[in-house]
Every structure is written in C-alpha cells, then in structure tokens.
N, C-alpha and C positions, 0 to 999 in steps of 0.2 A: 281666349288666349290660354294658353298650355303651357305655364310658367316651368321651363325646366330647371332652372336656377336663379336664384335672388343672392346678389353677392352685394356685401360692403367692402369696396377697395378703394380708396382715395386715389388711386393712381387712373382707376377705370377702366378703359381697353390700352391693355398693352399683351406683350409676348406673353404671358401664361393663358391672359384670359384668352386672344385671340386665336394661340392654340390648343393649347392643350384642354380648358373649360369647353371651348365650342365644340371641339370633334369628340369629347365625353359624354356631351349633354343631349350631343346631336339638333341643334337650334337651328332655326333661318333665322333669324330677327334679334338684335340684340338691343334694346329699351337702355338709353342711358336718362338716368332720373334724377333731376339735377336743377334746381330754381339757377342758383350759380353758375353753372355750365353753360346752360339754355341760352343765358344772355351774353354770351359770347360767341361773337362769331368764328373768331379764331380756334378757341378751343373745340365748338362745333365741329369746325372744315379738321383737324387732327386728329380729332377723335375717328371718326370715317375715314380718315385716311388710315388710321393702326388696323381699323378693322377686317378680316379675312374679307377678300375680293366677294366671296360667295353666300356672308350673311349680310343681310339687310343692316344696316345700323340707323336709328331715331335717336337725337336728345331733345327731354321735352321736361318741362316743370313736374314736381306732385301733380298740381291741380289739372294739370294735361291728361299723366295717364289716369289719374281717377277718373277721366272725364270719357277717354277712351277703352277703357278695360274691357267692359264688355260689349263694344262694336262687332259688326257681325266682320268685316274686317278682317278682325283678329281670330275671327274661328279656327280653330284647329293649326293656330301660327307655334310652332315652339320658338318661347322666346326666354333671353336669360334677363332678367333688371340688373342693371348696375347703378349701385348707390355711393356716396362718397359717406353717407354719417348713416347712424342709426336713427335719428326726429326723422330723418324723411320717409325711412320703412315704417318709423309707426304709425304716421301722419296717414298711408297706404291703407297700414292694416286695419285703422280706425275705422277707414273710408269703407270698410266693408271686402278690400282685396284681401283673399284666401291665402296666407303663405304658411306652407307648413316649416320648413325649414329657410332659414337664413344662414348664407356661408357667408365669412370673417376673414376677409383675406388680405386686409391692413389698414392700420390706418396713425397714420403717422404723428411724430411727438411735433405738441407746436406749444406754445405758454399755457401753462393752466390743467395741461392736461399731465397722466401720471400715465408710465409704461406697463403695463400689464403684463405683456410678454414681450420678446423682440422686437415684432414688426405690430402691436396694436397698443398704442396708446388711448388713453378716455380720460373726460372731464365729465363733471355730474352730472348736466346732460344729457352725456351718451348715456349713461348708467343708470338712470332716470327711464330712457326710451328702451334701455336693453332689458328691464328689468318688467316695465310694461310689456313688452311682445314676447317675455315670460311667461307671463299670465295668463297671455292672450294662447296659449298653448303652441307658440312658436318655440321650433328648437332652432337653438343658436349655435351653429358649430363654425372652429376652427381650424383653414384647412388654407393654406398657401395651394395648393395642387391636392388634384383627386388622388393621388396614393400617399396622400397624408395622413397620420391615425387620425381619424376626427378627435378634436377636446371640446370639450362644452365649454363654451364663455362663461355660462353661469357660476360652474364651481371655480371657474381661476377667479372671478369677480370676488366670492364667498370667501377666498384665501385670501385678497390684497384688501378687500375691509374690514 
C-alpha cells in the first residue's frame, strides 16, 4: 500500500477531498477508517456515492486495515486514509503502519472539546493521540487544501496550553 495521504477530517469524503486531495495525490483507492462509519450502512452507501466515479473507495474499522495493510492486494495501490479523530491514526500507527505525515483538515466543535483554530476543535484525547504520533516521528500538519501554507498542529497545540 502507497499511502499518499492520511487526512483527519470529520466530514470525510466530500468536495475538497474528492477533488481537489485526489487529483494532487494522484490515488486510486481511497480507505475510509472508521469503527463508527463501518457500521452504518447508510453512511457507507454516501460515502461512495461523494466519491470521484474513478477512485475506488473502502470503509472499513481500525482493526480492518491493520489487518489488510500489507496484502499483496494492495501493492503498489496509492491510496489516501480518511480518519474522523486522531485515537484511530494512533491506534494505526501503534499497529506498526508507517505514516509519515498526517494532514488536519477538520474537525469539528462538539461538548468537551476547545477550538484551536476555526475549523479544528480537540478534547484531551485528541491531544493525548496528537501528542503521541509526535513522538512517534509523525508530522502533523494543517492544511484545509494543498495551497494552503502548511502549520504544524504541534506548535498551535503549545500556544492554547
């Protein structure tokens, strides 16, 4: 698998990612990663349907693609993951999958959590999981769209604690 993009966006596939991410990334396949998701059929059949006619689109649990990651399968598939939180990238990265960067491209205000910037809100957490795949030598950048100036999550995190 040829991860060309790992994005957190609570919204998933919609207009930015189905255009503008896929034809940047150049992907077939696009991995929606989702315990919550998965088990909805409805949200399944929508999610495929936002999707560009011409990439593949999967929703499947954590425990799915850690279980699929390296199928022969997936050799030489570029594919982007779509995550809705940050526990399920680390839950990934724990598992042994390779991400070097992580793109931030929303995640919306619900109880509990505090606004960081406009469109991404966190509860401890996220900021827990964000702080781990830190660590883990993942960069965390934020970026609604590819001509966005990348910002690092880390240092807006460093400012609002």
């Amino acid at each position: 698998m040829d991860i060309k993009l790992a994005r957190i966006d609570d919204r998933l596939v919609h207009g930015q990612v189905a255009t503008t991410w896929t034809r940047i990334t150049g992907i077939s396949r696009i991995l929606v990663v989702s315990d919550e998701v998965a088990s909805s059929e409805l949200r399944k059949f929508l999610l495929m349907q936002a999707a560009p006619p011409e990439v593949k689109t999967n929703v499947m649990t954590v425990s799915k693609l850690i279980e699929v990651s390296d199928h022969t399968l997936l050799d030489n598939v570029k594919v982007m993951l779509l995550f809705t939180n940050p526990t399920d990238v680390a839950e990934v990265v724990e598992a042994g999958i390779n991400l070097e960067t992580v793109n931030i491209g929303g995640m919306k205000f619900s109880q509990g959590k505090k606004m960081i910037t406009n469109f991404i809100s966190v509860d401890d957490q996220d900021i827990e999981a964000f702080k781990f795949l830190s660590l883990q030598g993942v960069e965390l950048e934020i970026r609604k769209v590819p001509s966005d100036r990348k910002q690092s999550l880390i240092e807006i995190l460093k400012k609002v604690e």
